[in-house]
N, C-alpha and C positions, 0 to 999 in steps of 0.2 A: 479280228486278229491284227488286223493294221494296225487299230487304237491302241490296242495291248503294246505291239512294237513299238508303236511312237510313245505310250508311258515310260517305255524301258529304257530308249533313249533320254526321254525328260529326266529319270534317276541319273543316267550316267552323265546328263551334261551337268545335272546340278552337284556331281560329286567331283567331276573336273574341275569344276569354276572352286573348288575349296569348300559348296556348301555343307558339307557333313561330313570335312575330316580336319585335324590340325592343320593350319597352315605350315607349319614347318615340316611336314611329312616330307620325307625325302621318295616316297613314292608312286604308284601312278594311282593305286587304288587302294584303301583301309583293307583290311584281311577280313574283321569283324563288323557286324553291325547286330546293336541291341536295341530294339525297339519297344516302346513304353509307350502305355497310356496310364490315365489316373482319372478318376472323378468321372465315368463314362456313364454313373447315376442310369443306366437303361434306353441310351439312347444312341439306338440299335442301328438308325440309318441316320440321323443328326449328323450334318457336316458333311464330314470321311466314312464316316462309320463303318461297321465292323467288316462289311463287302469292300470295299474300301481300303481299309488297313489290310485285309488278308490283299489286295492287289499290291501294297506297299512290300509287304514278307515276298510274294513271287517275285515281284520286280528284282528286290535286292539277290533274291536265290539266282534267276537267270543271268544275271552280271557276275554271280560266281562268289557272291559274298559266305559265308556264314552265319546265318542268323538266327537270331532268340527272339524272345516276344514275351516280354513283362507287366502288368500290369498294379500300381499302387494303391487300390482301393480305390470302395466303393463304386463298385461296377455292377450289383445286383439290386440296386434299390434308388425310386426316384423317378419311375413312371408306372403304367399298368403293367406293362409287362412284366414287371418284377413282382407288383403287387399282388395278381391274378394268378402268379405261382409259385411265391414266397421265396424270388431267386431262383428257382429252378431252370425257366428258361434260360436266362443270362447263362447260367453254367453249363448247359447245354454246349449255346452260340461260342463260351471262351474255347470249350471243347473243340467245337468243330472247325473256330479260325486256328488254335493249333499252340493256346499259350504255353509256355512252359515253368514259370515260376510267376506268384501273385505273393504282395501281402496285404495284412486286414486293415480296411477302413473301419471305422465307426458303425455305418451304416450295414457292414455284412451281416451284423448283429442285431439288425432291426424285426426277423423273422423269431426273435430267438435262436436263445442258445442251443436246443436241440438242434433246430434247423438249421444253424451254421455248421453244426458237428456231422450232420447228413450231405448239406453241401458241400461241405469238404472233403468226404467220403466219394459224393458224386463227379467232382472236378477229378481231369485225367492230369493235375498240375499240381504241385505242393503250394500250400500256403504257408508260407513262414512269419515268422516275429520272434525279436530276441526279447521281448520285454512284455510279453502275455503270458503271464505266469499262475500258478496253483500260488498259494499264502506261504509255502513252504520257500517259496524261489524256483521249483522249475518251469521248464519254459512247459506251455502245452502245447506248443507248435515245435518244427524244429526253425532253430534260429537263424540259419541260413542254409543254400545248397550250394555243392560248387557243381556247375558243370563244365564241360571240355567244350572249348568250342573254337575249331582250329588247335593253334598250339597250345594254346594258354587254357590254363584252369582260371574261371570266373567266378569270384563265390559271389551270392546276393544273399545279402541281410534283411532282417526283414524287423523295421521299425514302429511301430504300433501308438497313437495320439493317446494319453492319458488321459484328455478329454474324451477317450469313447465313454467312462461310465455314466458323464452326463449330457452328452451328446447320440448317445443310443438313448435304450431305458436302463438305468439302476438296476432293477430288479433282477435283469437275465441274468448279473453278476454277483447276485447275492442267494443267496440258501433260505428256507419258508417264513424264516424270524428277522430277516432284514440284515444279516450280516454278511460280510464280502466273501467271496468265497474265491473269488477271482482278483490278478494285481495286475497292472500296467506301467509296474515299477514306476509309481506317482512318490511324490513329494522331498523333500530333503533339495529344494531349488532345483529340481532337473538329475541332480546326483545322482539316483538309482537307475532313471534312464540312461545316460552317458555311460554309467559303468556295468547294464547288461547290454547293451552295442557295441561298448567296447569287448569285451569278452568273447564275442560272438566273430568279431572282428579278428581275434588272438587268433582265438581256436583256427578261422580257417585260413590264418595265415601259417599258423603252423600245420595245418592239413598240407599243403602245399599252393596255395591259392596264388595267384599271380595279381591278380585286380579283385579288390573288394569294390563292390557298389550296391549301397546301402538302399532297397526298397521303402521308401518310407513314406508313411501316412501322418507326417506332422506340419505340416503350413508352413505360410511364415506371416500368419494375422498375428499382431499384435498383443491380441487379445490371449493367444495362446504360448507368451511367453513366461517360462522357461521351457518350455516343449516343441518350441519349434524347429525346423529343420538345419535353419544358421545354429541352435545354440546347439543343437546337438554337434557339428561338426566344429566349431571352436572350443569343445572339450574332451575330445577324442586323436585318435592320431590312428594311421595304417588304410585310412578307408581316402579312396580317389576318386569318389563319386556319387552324390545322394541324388537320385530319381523322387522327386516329390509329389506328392497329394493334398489334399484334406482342403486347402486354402482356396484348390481351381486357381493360384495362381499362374502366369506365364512368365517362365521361364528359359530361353533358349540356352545360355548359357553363362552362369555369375559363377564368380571367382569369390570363394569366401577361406579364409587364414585356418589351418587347424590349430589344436593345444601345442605343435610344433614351429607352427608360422608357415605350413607347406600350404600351398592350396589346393584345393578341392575342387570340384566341380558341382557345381546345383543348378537342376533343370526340373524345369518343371511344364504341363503341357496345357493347362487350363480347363476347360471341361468337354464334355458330350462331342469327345472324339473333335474338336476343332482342329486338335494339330494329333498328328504323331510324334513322339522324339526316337532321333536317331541318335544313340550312344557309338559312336564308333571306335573302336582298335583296329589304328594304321598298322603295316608293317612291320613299322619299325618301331612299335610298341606305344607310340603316341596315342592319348586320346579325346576325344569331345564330343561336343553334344551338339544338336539342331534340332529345331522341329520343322517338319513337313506340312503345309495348311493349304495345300491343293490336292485336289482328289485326283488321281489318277486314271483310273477305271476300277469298275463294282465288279471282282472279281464274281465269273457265272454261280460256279459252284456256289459258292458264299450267299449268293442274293436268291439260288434256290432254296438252300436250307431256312435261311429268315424267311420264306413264302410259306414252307411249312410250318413252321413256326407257329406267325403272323394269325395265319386262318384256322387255327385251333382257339381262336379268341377274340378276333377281329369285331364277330359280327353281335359281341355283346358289347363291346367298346363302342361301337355306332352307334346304339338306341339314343335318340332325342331323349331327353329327361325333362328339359325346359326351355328359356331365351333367353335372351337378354338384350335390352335397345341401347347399352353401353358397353364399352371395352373395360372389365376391368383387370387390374395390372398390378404385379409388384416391383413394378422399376418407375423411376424418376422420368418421365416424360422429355424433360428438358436435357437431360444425357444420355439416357437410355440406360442407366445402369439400374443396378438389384437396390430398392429401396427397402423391402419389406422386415429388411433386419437392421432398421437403424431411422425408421419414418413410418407416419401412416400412410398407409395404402388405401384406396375404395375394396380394392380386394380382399383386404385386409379388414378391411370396416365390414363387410360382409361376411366372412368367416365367423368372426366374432358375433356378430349379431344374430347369427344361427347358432351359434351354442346360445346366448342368452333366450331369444324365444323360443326357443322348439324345450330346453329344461324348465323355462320359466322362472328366468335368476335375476336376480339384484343388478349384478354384473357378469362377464363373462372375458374369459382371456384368452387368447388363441398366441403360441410362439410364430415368430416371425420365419424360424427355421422349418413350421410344417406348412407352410404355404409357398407351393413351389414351383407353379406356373401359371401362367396368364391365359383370359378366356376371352377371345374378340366378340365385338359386338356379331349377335347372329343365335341361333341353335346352339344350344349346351348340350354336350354326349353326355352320356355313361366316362367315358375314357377321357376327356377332359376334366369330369370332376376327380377322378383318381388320378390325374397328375396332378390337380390342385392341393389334395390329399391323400398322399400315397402309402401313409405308413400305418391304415388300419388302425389309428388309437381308437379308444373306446372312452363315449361322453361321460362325464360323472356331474353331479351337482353334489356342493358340501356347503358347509356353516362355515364360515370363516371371519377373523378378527378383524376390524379396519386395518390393524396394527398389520396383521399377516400381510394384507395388501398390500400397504405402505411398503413391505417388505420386499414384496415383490418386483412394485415397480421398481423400485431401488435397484434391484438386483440385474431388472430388466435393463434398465438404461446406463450401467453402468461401463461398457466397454465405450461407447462413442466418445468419439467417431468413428471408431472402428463397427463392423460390423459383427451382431450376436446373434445369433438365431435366437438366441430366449428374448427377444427383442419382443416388447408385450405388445399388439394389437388387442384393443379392449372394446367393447359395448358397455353402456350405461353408466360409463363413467368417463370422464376430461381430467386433462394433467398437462402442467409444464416441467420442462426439463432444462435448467441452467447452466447452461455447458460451463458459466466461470467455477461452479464448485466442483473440484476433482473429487471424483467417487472416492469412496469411504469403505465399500462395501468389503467385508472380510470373508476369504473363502477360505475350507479348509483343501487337504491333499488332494479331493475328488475332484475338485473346483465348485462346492457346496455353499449354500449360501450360512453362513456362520453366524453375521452382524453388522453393524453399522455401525463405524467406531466414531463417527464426525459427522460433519454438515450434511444434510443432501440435498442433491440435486436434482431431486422430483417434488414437486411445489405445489402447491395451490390445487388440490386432490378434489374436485368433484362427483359427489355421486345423486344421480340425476336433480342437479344444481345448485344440491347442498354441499358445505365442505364436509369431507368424511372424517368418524367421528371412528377414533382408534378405539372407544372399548365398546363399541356396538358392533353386531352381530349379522351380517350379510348372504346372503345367500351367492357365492361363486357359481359358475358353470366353466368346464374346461374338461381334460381330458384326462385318461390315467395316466399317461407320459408323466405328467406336470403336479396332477394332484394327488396321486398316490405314488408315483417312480420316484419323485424326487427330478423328474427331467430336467435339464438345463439347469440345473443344481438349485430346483425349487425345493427345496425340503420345507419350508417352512411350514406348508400346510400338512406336510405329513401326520397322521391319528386323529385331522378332523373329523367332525361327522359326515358322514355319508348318508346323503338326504335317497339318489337315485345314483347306483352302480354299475358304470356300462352299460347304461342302457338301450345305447346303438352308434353304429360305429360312424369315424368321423368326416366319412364323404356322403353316409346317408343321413345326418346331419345338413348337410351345406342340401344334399336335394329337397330330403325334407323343407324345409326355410322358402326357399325359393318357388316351391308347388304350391304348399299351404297358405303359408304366411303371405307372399309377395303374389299370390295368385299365379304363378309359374313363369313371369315374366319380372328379369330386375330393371329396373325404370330410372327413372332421373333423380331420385335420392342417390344413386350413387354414378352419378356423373363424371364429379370433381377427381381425376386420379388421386389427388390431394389427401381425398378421406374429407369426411364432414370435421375437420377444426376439433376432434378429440386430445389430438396429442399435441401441441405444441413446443417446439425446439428454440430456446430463447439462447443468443449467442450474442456476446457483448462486448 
C-alpha cells in the first residue's frame, strides 16, 4: 500500500513540475487525462506493461483525473501469446486493463479477416477507422467515437496504414479470384486518405465534439510516404492531435502545421509498452502530450489476471526444442539497433537457410519484417522460436525466373536507408547493393511491386557462385505471405508453379533445420552477427 501511495505521489509531482500538462495552464491540475499506447505487438509484462499501465489509469483516477485509455494498433500480434490464440488473449488482457477506444494496425489482421471480425465482436471497446472501407466507400468500422469525459465531448478518429494490404497478407482483402474486395482509401498521393479523415473529422465536429484526436496507425518512416502521420495532418484541418503507431516511433510531443498553418500535436509511444502517453486537457482547455517510461507499481489485480493467462500456455512455450553455442540477433551489435530490415543478420542467414534445406531449393528468401526476435546463446524453447516467427506463414517451394528474382531483390532493397520489412534475407545466393543508384522500383496504389523503370541497385547476383542467369528457371523456397499473398507487395511471383504447398508452418520450419539439419545445435557457422558476407551494402 505504501508503494502504491508513493506512485501516486510520483504522478502528482510529475504533473506539478509541468510534466503532463501545457505550461501555460493557468491551473493547478489538467481536468483530463487520455492515455495511449501503440505497437504493444504482445508484450504483456515488457517494460510498463499492461500491470503497469493499469497502475498508471488508477494513479491518475486517485488524484481525481478523468481518464480514457486508447490504444493505436497492433497490440494482438508479435509474440506467442498472440500466436497460440490468434489474438484472443491480447483482447482478453485490453478487456480487463479497461480500454475504451482502439484502432486497426496492420497486424490485427494477421489472424485473418474472420478473426479480426470475431475479435472485434470479443473486445468490450470499439475499433474505429475512417478509411477501412467496402469498394463502395463505406467505412466497415465506425470512423470515430465521441465520448464525454469531464465537460468536454472527445471524439477519436480512427486512421488506418494503406500499407496494411502489403504489410498484413493481400489475400484476407481480396475475394476467392484475387480481387479487392476491401479499401484503405490508397492511392490518388494520399488524397483519399486525407479526405476520409477529414470527413470523419466534419461529422464529429458537427456532432458536437470539442477536441478531435485522431488514432492513427500511419508512421512516419519515410518509406511510408504519402501515408504518413505528418502528411496526413498537413492536409486536413479541425483535428488537435494525432496519437501514432505503425513506425514504433518516439514521440513525446512535435508540433507539425495543418492545411491551415494551425498546429497539431504528434505523439507517438515507441513500442512494447516502453512508455505510456499522457494526452492531457487542462482546465482551461489547454492541451499536450507526454509519455511516462517509469513504471510505477504492477497494479495486483492486473498481474493476477496475466497469471491466469500466462499458465494456460506457459508450459508449452518452455519445452527445449534445441541450442545454440551463439547469440543470434536482428540488430547491429555496434548500436544495438533493429538491423534485420535493412542488413544481414546471422539470424537472418538462418531463417533463410531453413527454408532452403528443409524444401530443398535453389534459393530461399525469408522478409526482414517476419523475423522478430533475438535468441541468446543457450537452450532454444518452443516460445522463443514463435517469437522469432510469430505470424504462422506456411512454407511453399515454386519455379521461379532469375528475372522474378532480380525483381525481388530490387524491390527488397529499395527503401534504404530506411527500413522495410520486405528487406530480403536470402540463402544460396550473394548480392550487392549500391546505395549511389536511387531506386527505380515502381509500385502501384497497394504499394505492389509494378517495375523497374532505371538503373538498379542490386548488382553482381550470385547463385551458388555463378552470376544468375535471368531466363533460367530456379527452384525459390519462402512462404505464402510472399509467394502466393503478394506480401510486402511481392507479386511478382504470383501464378508461379507450386512445386510443395504449405507444407509446414514457418517456426516448425526454423525447428525443423536446426534438429535435423544442424544436428539440433547451431554452431559457429553462424557466429558473425554480421551474417556470412551474402548481402553486401556498398556506399560511395
Amino acid at each position: 500500500m505504501l508503494k502504491k501511495l508513493l506512485a501516486v505521489l510520483l504522478v502528482a509531482c510529475m504533473l506539478l513540475a509541468g510534466f503532463a500538462f501545457a505550461e501555460e495552464a493557468e491551473v493547478e491540475h489538467p481536468a483530463i487525462v487520455v492515455l495511449y499506447t501503440n505497437d504493444v505487438h504482445c508484450g504483456i509484462e515488457d517494460a510498463i506493461g499492461y500491470a503497469g499501465l493499469a497502475a498508471y489509469e488508477k494513479a491518475f483516477e486517485k488524484l481525481g483525473y478523468t481518464v480514457a485509455l486508447v490504444d493505436n494498433g497492433d497490440a494482438i500480434q508479435g509474440g506467442p501469446i498472440g500466436t497460440l490464440s490468434k489474438g484472443e488473449y491480447i483482447i482478453d488482457i485490453m478487456n480487463e486493463v479497461g480500454y475504451d477506444v482502439a484502432t486497426i494496425g496492420n497486424h490485427e489482421f494477421d489472424y485473418g479477416m474472420d478473426q479480426f471480425m470475431a475479435l472485434r465482436e470479443k473486445a468490450q471497446f470499439p475499433y474505429v477507422s475512417a478509411n477501412f472501407c467496402d469498394l463502395e466507400g463505406n467505412p466497415v468500422l465506425d470512423p470515430y467515437v465521441i465520448l464525454e469525459l469531464g465537460d468536454w465531448k472527445v471524439a477519436f478518429v480512427g486512421a488506418s496504414t494503406p500499407e496494411t494490404f502489403t504489410k498484413s497478407t493481400p489475400t484476407y482483402f481480396q475475394d476467392g479470384e484475387g480481387n479487392y474486395i476491401y479499401s484503405f482509401c490508397q492511392g490518388e498521393e494520399g488524397a483519399k486518405l486525407y479526405a476520409a479523415v477529414q470527413k470523419a473529422v466534419d461529422d464529429a465536429r458537427a456532432e458536437g465534439a470539442d477536441y478531435v484526436f485522431v488514432l492513427s496507425h500511419l508512421g512516419t518512416d519515410g518509406s511510408s510516404v504519402p501515408y504518413t502521420s505528418s502528411d496526413l495532418i498537413v492536409n486536413t484541418t479541425g483535428i488537435d492531435a494525432v496519437l501514432d503507431g505503425h513506425s514504433h516511433s518516439v514521440w513525446e510531443q512535435e508540433i507539425v502545421l495543418n492545411a491551415a498553418g494551425e498546429e497539431v500535436i504528434l505523439s507517438s509511444t515507441g513500442t512494447k509498452l516502453n512508455a505510456v502517453g499522457a494526452l492531457t486537457i487542462a482546465s482551461d482547455g489547454s492541451i499536450s502530450t507526454a509519455l511516462h517510461t517509469e513504471s510505477l507499481f504492477q497494479d495486483e489485480e492486473t498481474e493476477a489476471y496475466l497469471a491466469t493467462v500466462k499458465a494456460q500456455y506457459e508450459e508449452t512455450l518452455n519445452q527445449v526444442v534445441a541450442t545454440t553455442d551463439v547469440a543470434l540477433t536482428t540488430k547491429d551489435p555496434a548500436t544495438g539497433e533493429r538491423a534485420v530490415r535493412t542488413a544481414e543478420t546471422n539470424l537472418g542467414d538462418l531463417c533463410a537457410d531453413a527454408y532452403r534445406f528443409v524444401l530443398g531449393a535453389d534459393i530461399a528468401f525469408v522478409n526482414g519484417g517476419g523475423v522478430r526476435a533475438d535468441i541468446e546463446a543457450g537452450d532454444i524453447t518452443y516460445g522463443q522460436i514463435l517469437s522469432v516467427h510469430p505470424f504462422g506463414n506456411m512454407a511453399c517451394l515454386i519455379e521461379a525466373t532469375g528475372q522474378q528474382i532480380l525483381d525481388a531483390l530490387e524491390m527488397s532493397a529499395r527503401a534504404l536507408p530506411d527500413e522495410n520489412g520486405g528487406f530480403l534475407q536470402v540463402s544460396g545466393l550473394s548480392y550487392e547493393i549500391n546505395m549511389s543508384v536511387p531506386s527505380s522500383v515502381v509500385l502501384d496504389d497497394e504499394n505492389s511491386f509494378v517495375e523497374v523503370s532505371g538503373e538498379r541497385r542490386v548488382q553482381n547476383v550470385l547463385v551458388d557462385g555463378a552470376p544468375i542467369d535471368p531466363e533460367a528457371t530456379y527452384t525459390l523456397a519462402s512462404h505464402n505471405y510472399m509467394l502466393k499473398s503478394g506480401g510486402d507487395g511481392m507479386v511478382m511471383f504470383k501464378g508461379d508453379p507450386i512445386l510443395q504447398d504449405e507444407v509446414l508452418i514457418d517456426n516448425q520450419v526454423l525447428i525443423n533445420y536446426i534438429v535435423d539439419t544442424l544436428g539440433g545445435v547451431v554452431g559457429e557457422d553462424y557466429a558473425d552477427p554480421y551474417g556470412q558476407g551474402r548481402i553486401t551494402i556498398i556506399v560511395e
